[in-house]
C-alpha positions as CSV (number, residue, x, y, z in Angstrom):
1,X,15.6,-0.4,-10.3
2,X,15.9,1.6,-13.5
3,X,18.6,4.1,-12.4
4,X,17.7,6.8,-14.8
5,X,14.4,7.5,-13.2
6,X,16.2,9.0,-10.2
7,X,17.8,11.5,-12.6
8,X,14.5,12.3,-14.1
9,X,13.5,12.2,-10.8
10,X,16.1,13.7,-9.0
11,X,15.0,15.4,-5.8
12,X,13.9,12.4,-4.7
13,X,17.6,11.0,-3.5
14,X,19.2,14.4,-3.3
15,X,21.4,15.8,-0.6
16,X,20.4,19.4,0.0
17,X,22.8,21.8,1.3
18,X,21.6,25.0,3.0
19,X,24.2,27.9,3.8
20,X,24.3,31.6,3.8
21,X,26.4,33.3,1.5
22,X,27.4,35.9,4.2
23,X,28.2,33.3,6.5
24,X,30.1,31.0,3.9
25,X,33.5,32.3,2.8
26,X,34.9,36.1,2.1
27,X,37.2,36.7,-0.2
28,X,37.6,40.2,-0.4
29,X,38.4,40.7,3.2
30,X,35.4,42.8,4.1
31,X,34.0,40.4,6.9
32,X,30.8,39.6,5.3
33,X,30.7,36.2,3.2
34,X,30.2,36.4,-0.9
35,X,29.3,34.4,-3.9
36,X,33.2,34.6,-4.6
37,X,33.5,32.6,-2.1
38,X,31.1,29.9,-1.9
39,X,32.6,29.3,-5.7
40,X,35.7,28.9,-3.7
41,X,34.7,26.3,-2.0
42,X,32.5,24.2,-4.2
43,X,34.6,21.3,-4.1
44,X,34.1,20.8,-0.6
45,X,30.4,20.2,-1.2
46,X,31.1,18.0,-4.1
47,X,33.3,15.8,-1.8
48,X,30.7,15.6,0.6
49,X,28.9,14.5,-2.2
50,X,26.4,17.8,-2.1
51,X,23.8,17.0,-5.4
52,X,21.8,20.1,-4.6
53,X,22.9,23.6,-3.1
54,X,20.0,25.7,-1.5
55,X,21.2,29.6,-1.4
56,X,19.6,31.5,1.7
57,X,18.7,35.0,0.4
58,X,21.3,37.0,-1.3
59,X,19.1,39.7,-2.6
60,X,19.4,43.3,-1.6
61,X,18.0,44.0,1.8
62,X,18.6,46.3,4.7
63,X,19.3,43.3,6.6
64,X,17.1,43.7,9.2
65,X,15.6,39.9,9.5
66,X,19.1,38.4,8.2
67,X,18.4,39.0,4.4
68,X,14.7,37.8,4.4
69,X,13.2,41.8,3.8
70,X,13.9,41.7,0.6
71,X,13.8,45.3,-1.4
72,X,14.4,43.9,-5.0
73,X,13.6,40.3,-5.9
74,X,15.2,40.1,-9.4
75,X,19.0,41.9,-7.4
76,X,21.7,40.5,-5.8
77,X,22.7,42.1,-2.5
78,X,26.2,43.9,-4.0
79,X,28.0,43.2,-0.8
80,X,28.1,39.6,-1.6
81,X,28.6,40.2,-5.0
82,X,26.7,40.3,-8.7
83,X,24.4,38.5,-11.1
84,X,28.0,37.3,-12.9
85,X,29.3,35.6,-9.8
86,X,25.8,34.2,-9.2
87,X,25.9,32.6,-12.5
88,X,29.5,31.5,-12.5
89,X,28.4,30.3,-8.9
90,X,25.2,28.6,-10.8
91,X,28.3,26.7,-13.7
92,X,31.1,25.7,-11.1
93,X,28.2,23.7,-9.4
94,X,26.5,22.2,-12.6
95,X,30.0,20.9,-13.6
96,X,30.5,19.3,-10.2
97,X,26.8,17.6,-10.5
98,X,25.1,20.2,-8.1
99,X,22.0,22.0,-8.7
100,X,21.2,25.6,-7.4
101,X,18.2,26.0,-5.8
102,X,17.6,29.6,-4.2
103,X,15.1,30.8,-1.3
104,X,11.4,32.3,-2.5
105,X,10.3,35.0,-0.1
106,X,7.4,36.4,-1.9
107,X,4.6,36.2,0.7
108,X,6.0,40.0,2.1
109,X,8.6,42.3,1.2
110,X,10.7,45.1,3.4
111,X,9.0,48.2,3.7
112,X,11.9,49.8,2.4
113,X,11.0,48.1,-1.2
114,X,9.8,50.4,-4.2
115,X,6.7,48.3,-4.5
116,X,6.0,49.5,-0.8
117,X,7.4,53.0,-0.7
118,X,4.9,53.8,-3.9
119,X,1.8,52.0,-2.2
120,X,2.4,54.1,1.5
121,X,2.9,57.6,-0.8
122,X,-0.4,57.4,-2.4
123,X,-4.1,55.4,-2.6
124,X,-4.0,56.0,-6.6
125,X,-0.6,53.8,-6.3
126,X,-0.1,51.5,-8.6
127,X,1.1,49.5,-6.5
128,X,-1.9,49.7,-3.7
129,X,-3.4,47.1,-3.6
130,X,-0.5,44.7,-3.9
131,X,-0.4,45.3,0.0
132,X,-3.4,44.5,2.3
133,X,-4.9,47.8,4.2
134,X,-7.4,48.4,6.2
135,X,-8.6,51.3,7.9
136,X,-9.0,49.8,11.5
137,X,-7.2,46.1,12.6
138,X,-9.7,43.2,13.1
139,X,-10.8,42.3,16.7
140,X,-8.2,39.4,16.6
141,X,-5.4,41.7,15.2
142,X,-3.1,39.8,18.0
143,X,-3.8,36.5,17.4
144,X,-1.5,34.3,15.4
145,X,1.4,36.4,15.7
146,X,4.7,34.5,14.7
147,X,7.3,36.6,16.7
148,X,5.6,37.0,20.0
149,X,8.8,38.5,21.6
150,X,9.2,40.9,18.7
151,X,5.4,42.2,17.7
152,X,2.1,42.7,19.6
153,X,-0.1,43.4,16.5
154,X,-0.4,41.7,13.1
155,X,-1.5,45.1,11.9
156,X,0.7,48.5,11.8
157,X,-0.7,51.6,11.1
158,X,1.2,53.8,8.8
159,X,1.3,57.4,9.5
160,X,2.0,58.1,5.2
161,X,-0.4,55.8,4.3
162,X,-3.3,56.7,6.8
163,X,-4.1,52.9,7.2
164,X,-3.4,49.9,8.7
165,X,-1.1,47.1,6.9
166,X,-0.7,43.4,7.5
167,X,2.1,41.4,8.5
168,X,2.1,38.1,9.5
169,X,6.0,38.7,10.5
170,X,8.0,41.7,11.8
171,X,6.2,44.8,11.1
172,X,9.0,46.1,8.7
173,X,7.9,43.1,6.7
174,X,4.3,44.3,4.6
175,X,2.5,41.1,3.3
176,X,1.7,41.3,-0.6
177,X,-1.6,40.5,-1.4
178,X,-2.1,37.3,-2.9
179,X,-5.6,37.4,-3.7
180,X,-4.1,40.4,-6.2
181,X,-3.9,38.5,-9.8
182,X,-1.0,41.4,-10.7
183,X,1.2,39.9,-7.7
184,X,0.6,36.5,-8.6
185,X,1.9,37.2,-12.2
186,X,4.7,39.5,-11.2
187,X,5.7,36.3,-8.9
188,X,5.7,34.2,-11.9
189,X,7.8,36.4,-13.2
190,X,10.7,36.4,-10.5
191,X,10.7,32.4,-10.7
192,X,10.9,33.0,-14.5
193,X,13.9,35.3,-14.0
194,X,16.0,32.9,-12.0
195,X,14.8,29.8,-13.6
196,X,16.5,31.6,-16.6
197,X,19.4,32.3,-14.9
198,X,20.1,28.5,-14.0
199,X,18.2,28.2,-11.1
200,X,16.6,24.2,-10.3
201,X,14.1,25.3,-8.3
202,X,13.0,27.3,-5.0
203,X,12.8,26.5,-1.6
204,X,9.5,28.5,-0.5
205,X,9.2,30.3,2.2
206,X,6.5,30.2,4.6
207,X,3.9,28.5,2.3
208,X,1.0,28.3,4.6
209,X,1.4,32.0,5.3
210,X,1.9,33.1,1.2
211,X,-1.4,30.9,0.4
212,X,-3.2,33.0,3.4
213,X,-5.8,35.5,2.2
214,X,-7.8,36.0,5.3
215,X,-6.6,39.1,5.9
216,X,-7.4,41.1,2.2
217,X,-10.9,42.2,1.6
218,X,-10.6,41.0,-1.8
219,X,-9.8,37.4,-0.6
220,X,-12.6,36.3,-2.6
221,X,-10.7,36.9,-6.0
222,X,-8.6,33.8,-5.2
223,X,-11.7,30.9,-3.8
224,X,-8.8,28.7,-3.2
225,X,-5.7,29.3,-2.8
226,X,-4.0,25.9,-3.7
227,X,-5.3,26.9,-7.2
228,X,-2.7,29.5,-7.1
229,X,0.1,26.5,-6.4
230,X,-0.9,24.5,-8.6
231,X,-0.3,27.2,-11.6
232,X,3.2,28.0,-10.0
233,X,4.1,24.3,-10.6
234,X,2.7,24.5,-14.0
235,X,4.0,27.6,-14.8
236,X,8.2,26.6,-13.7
237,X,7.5,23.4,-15.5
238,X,6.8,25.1,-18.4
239,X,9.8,27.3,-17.6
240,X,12.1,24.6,-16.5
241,X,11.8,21.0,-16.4
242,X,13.1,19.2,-14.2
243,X,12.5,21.7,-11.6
244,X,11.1,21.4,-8.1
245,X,9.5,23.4,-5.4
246,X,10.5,22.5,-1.4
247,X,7.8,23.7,0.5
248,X,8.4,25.1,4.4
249,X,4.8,23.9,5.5
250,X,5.1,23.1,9.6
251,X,1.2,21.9,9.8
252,X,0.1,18.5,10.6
253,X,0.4,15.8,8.6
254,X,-2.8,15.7,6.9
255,X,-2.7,19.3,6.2
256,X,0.6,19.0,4.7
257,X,-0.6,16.4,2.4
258,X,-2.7,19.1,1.0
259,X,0.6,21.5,-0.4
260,X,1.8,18.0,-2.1
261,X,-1.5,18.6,-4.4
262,X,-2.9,15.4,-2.9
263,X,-2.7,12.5,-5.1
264,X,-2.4,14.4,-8.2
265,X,1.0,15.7,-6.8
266,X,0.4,19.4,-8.9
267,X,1.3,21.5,-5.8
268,X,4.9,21.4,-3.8
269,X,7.6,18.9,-4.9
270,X,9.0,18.7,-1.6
271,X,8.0,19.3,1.7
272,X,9.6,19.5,5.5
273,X,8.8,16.9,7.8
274,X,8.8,18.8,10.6
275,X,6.6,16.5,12.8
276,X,9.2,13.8,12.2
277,X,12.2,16.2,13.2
278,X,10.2,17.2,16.4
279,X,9.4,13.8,17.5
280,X,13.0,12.9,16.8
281,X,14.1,14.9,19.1
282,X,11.7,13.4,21.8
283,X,13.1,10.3,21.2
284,X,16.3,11.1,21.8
285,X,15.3,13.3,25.1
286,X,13.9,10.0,26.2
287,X,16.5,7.6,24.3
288,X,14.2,5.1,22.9
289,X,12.7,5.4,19.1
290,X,9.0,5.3,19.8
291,X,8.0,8.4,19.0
292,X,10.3,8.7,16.1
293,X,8.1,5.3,15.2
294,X,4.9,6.7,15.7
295,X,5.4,9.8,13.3
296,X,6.7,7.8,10.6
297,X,3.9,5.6,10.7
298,X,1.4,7.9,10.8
299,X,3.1,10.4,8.4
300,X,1.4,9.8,4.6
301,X,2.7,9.0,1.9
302,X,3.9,11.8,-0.9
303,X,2.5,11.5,-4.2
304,X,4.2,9.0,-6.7
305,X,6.9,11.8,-7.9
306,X,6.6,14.1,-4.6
307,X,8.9,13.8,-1.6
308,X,9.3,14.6,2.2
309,X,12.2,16.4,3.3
310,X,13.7,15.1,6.4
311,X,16.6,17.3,8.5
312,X,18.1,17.3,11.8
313,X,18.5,21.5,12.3
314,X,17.6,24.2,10.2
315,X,18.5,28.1,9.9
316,X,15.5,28.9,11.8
317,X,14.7,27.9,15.4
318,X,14.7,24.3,16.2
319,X,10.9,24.6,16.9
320,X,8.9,22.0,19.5
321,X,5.8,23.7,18.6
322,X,3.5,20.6,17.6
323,X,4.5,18.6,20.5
324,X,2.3,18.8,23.8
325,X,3.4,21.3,26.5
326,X,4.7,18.6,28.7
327,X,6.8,16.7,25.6
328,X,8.1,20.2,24.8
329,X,9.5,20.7,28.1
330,X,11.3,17.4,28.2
331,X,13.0,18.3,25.0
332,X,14.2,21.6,26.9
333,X,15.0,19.8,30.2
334,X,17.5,17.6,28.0
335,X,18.6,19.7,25.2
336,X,18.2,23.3,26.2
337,X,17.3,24.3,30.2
338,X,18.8,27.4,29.9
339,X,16.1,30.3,28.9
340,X,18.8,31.5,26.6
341,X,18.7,28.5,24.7
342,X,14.9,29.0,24.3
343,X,13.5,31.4,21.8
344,X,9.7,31.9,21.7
345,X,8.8,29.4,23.9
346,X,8.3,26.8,21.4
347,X,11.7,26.3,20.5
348,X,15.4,26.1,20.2
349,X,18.4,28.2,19.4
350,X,20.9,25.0,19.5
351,X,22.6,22.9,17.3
352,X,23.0,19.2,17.7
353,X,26.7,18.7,19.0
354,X,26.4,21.0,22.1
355,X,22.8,19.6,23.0
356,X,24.5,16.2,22.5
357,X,27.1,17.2,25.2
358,X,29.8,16.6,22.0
359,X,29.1,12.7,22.0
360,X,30.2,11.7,18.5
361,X,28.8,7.8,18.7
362,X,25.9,9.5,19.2
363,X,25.8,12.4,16.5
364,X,27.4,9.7,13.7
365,X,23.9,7.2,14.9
366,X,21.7,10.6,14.0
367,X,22.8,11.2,11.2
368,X,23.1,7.6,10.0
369,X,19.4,7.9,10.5
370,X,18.6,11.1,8.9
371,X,20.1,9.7,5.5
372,X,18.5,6.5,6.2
373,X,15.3,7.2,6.9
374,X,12.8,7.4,3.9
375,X,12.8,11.0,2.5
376,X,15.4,13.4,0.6
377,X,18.0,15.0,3.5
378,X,18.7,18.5,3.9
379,X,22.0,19.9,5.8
380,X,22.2,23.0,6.8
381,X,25.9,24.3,6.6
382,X,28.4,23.4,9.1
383,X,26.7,20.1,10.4
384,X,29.2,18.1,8.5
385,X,31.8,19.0,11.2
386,X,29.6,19.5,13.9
387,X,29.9,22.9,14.5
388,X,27.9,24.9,17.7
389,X,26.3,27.7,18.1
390,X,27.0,31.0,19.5
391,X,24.6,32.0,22.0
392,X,26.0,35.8,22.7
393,X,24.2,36.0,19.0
394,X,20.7,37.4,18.7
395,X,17.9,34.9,18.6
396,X,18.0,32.7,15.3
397,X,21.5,33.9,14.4
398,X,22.6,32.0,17.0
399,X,23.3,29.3,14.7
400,X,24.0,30.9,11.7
401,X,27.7,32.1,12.8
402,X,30.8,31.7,10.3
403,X,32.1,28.6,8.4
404,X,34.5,27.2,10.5
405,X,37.5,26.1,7.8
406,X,40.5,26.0,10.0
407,X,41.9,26.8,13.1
408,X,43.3,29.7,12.2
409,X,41.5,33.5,12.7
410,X,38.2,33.8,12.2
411,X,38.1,29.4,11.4
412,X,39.5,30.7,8.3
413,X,36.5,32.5,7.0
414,X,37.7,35.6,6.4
415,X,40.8,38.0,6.9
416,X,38.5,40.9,8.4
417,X,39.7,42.2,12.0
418,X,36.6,40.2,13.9
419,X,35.2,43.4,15.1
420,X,34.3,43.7,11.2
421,X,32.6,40.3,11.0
422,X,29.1,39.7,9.6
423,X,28.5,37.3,12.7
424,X,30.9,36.3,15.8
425,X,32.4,33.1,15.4
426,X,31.4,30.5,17.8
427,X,33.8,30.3,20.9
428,X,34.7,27.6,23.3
429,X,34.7,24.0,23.3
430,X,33.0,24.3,19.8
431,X,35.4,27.2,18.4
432,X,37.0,26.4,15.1
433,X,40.6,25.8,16.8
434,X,38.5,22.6,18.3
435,X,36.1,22.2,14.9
436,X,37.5,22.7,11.8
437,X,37.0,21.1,8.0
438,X,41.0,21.1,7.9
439,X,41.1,19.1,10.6
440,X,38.6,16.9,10.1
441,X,39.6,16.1,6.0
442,X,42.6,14.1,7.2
443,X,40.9,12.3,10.2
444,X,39.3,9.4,9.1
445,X,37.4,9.0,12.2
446,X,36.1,12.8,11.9
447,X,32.3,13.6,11.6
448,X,33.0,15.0,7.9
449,X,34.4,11.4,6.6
450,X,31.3,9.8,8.2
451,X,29.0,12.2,6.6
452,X,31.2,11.6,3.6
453,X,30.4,7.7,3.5
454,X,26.9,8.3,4.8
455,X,26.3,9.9,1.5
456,X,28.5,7.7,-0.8
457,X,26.0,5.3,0.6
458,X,22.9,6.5,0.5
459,X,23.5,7.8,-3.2
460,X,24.0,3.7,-4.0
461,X,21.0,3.1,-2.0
462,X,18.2,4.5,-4.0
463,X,15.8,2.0,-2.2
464,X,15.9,4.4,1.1
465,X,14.6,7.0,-1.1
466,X,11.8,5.3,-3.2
467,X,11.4,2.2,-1.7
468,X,8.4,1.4,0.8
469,X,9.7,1.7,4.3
470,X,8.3,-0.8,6.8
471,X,9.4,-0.6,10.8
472,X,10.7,-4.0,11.4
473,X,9.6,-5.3,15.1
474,X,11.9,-7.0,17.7
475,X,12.7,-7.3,21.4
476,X,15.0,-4.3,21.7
477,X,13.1,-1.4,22.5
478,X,16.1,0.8,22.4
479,X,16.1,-0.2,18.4
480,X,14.6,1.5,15.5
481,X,15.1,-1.2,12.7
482,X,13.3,-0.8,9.3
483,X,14.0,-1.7,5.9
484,X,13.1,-0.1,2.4
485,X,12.4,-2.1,-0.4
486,X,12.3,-1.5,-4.1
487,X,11.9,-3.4,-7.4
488,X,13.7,-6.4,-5.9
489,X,15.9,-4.3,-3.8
490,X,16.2,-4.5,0.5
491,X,18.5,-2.1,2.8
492,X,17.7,-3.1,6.4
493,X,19.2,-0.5,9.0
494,X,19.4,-0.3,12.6
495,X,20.1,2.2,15.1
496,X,20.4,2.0,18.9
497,X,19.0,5.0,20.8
498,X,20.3,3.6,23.8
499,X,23.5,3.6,26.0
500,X,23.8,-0.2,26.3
501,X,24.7,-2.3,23.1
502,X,21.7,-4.6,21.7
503,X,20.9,-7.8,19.8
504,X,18.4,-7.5,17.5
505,X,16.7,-10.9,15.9
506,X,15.1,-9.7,12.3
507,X,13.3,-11.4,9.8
508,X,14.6,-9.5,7.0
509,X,14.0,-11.9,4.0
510,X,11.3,-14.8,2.5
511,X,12.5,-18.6,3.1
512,X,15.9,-19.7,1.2
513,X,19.1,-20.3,1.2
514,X,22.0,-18.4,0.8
515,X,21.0,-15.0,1.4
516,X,23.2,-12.9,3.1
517,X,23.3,-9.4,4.9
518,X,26.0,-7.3,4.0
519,X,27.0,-4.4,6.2
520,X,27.3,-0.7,4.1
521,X,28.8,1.2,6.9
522,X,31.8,-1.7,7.8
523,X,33.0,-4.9,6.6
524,X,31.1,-7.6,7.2
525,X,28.7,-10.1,5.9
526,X,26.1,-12.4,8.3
527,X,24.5,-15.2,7.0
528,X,20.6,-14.9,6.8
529,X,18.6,-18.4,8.0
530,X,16.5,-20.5,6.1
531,X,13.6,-19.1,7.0
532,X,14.8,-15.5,6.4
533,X,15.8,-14.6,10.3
534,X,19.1,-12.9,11.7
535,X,20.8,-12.1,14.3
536,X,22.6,-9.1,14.4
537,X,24.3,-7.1,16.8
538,X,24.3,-2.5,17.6
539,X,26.7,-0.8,19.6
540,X,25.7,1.9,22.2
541,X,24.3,4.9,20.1
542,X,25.4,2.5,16.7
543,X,23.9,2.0,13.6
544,X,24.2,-0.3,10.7
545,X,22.7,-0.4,7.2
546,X,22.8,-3.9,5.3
547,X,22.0,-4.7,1.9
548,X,20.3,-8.2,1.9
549,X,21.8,-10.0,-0.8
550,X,19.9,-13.4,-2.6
551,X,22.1,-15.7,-4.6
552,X,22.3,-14.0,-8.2
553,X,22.5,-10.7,-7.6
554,X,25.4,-8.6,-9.1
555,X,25.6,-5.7,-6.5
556,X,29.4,-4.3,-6.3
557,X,30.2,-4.5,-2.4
């Protein structure tokens, strides 16, 4: 294939890496991560071969829902540093071939913001009617309310304002009106802001939520709401080419489809699988593919310059919630029995590794198939050394704990006493004396070097990324084989969700001779048949990814 269309192209083979700043790297010895510091440690996410680095809020907050009540949208939070470290931050990555993407939370604010503050003091505000008020709550003021174990209402009455305000999340969270044409341009002016800064794009928050105007009386001043996306996309390309928009949309596939912009591809740039992630998970609850088979066939295609995002764990809760009551239950009987692994009764507060019991021929085949499978793949920090989670941490901080970079005090994230630490590092069998980056750099067998090649490969392998995937079938039902093909390309790749090794018999290729299959992940080459079959071979919990090779072809391998 042309090569320089996945430059043009570029989220469309990226590797995403999530973290939070606070939870990075401190270098001033105060406890709480800082821009400093992820600067610091750039180069590890260049050698892991990071092409795209997505910042969890840094703004200035009270930090009462981990940074996402945001009081000023165009600030940095000064206790992770300023607008010069961001952009220093925004050049150490360029130079090292990684783009900055940062999180968009513009469908609320904290109530502590100036916007808010302004609109509660008066009803000749300005800024009134950028919130939605209402002087009673609707009949069905608690349904659809995200945090069930936090809120009762999605209305709070405001004893300054003498009304009632929405909130589709905490209640210290105000939604902005969206129907208001002054937010939507004072929106376009916070991506303009940070596009100018350096920023490749955002990573939108709530989207389904953000396009909602059910709530405001004025709703009707914005008939649909996608027509609001769509000028978003226009407006950052006008801003910024090359930039893109990842999209946090957890609806069913057809709905999702929708935030793409359809066939026209106007709306979101990217967006989470998260019906894919979920029925991974039930797949490997039950150890055989089927359901991870089933989504992927029935998951649509993006538009021609669009792309799914496909992950393994995020900063939030792992959620279960579009899987039946019963399938969610056997995801918690396997990966999470304990209540206090639970959170909201739809999902969990886990990482992979610990519900894994630690079994790395297991973790290395997931991951092998998160880069392998069609879509661009986003980490969130510390999977590359499979680090746990610390469940003495509230609710969805319970996997957002420190860096782990040695063994040393506080896995070598900062120098604070760890009384004075923004989050407890994880103890136990998953503590950063057992799982470190140190440790793991000079072991060749470690989790990091796997990743390491995993994404070496996959950045060669542009076919997993634009090619057409098609599920390849066989006698193994332990097995999920498929292969991607594009513009005269073919990776096959297997991967054994069971615990007995497997032969798998494959017609990867049309009639001829002298084709071979060439292994990516080992050495080894197998002769394909004349009639385009072969036999290959899967460890327990192994994977392979081949490159089927026809006599002429000039591939470096």
């Amino acid at each position: 294939m042309r090569l320089t269309e996945t430059a043009d192209v570029w989220w469309k083979n990226a590797v995403v890496y999530c973290l939070d700043v606070e939870t990075f790297f401190d270098t001033d010895g105060d406890g709480r991560g800082d821009l400093q510091g992820v600067s610091q440690r750039i180069d590890h996410l260049a050698e892991l071969g990071v092409t795209c680095l997505w910042l969890m809020p840094f703004y200035p907050t009270p930090d009462r829902d981990d940074g996402y009540d945001i009081t000023d949208f165009y600030g940095v939070d000064p206790r992770l540093g300023s607008h010069g470290d961001l952009v220093e931050l925004i050049t150490l990555a360029q130079d090292r071939g990684i783009r900055v993407i940062a999180d968009l939370v513009v469908n609320h604010t904290s109530d502590q913001h100036p916007w808010f503050q302004s609109a509660r003091a008066s009803r000749q505000s300005p800024y009134r009617g950028w919130y939605v008020w209402r002087d009673e709550p609707p009949p069905d003021a608690d349904q659809g309310i995200v945090f069930p174990d936090q809120e009762d209402s999605l209305w709070q009455y405001d004893e300054q304002a003498g009304q009632y305000y929405l909130h589709r999340f905490y209640k210290h969270q105000p939604d902005l009106d969206i129907a208001n044409a002054e937010v939507r341009e004072e929106i376009e002016r916070v991506i303009g802001f940070w596009s100018q800064l350096g920023m490749s794009g955002f990573r939108v928050d709530a989207v389904p939520f953000l396009l909602d105007t059910a709530g405001a009386l004025d709703a009707s001043g914005l008939p649909d709401p996608h027509d609001y996306l769509r000028d978003l996309r226009a407006f950052l390309d006008r801003r910024r080419g090359q930039s893109m928009l990842l999209g946090e949309v957890n609806l069913p596939y057809d709905d999702v489809r929708r935030f793409f912009g359809d066939e026209d591809g106007d709306e979101l740039t990217m967006c989470f699988d998260f019906i894919g992630m979920q029925r991974l998970y039930l797949s490997l609850a039950r150890n055989d593919p089927a359901e991870l088979v089933q989504a992927l066939r029935s998951r649509p295609d993006p538009p021609e310059e669009a792309q799914w995002g496909t992950f393994v764990r995020n900063h939030d809760e792992l959620t279960l919630d579009k899987l039946s009551d019963g399938e969610r239950q056997e995801v918690f009987d396997a990966f999470g029995p304990a209540e206090d692994m639970q959170l909201y009764g739809r999902g969990l507060r886990r990482r992979l590794p610990p519900m894994l019991g630690n079994d790395l021929a297991r973790l290395k085949m997931v991951y092998s198939l998160l880069f392998s499978l069609p879509g661009t793949p986003v980490l969130f920090y510390g999977e590359e050394i499979g680090m746990g989670e610390n469940l003495a941490a509230e609710g969805r901080n319970a996997v957002r704990t420190p860096m782990q970079w040695t063994a040393g005090v506080n896995g070598g994230f900062s120098t604070a006493d760890p009384s004075a630490l923004a989050a407890p590092v994880t103890e136990g069998e998953f503590g950063p004396e057992h799982v470190n980056v140190a440790a793991q750099r000079r072991d060749p067998d470690s989790l990091l070097n796997w990743l390491r090649l995993l994404i070496r490969r996959y950045r060669e392998c542009p076919e997993l990324s634009w090619g057409q995937c098609t599920v390849l079938e066989h006698q193994s039902p332990s097995v999920f084989a498929h292969r991607s093909d594009h513009e005269g390309g073919t990776i096959v790749a297997l991967h054994n969700f069971g615990v007995e090794p497997a032969r798998v018999t494959l017609a990867v290729a049309g009639a001829g001779v002298g084709v071979r299959a060439v292994d990516l992940l080992r050495d080894g080459t197998t002769d394909v048949e004349e009639d385009g079959v072969v036999c290959l071979d899967v460890d327990p919990h192994g994977s392979r990814w081949l490159r089927i090779i026809r006599p002429g072809d000039r591939y470096i391998l």
